[in-house]
N, C-alpha and C positions, 0 to 999 in steps of 0.2 A: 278413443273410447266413445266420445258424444254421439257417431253414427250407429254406432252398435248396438248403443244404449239407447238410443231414439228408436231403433226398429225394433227391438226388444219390447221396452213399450209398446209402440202400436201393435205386432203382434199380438203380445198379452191381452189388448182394448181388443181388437178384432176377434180373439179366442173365447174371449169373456161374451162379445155380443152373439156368438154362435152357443154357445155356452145356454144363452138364454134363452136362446131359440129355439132350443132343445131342451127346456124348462129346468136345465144343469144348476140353480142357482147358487148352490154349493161350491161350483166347479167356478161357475162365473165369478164368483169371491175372492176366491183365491188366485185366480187370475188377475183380480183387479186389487188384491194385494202387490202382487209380484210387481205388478203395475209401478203402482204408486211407493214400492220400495225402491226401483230400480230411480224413479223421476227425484224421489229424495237424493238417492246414491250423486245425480249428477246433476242436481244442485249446489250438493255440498263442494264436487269436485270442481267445479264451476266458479262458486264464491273461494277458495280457494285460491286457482288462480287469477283472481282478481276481475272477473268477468262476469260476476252478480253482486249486484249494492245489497248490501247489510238491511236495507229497508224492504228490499223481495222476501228476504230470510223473515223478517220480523210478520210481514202478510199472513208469510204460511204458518206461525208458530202462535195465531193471535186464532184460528180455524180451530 
């Protein structure tokens, strides 16, 4: 799932910047939702398996 979910991401970031190129900034949003839902999604499955320290987790939840 990590490479799926890493091109998912950048697509979304890539869609979002065309997005706004085309003054979408609506569209660009929710793209850059999608985004940053999917980058949580495989975070969590990440620290999960034991392959993100409890202190990355804490970074993001201090934002």
């Amino acid at each position: 799932m990590d490479i799926r979910t890493l091109a998912r991401i950048e697509a979304r970031i890539l869609q979002a910047i065309e997005a706004l190129d085309r003054g979408q900034v609506k569209a660009a949003k929710a793209l850059l939702v999608d985004a940053d839902i999917a980058f949580r999604e495989l975070v969590d499955e990440l620290f999960l398996r034991g392959e993100v320290e409890e202190e990355f987790l804490d970074q993001g939840a201090a934002r």
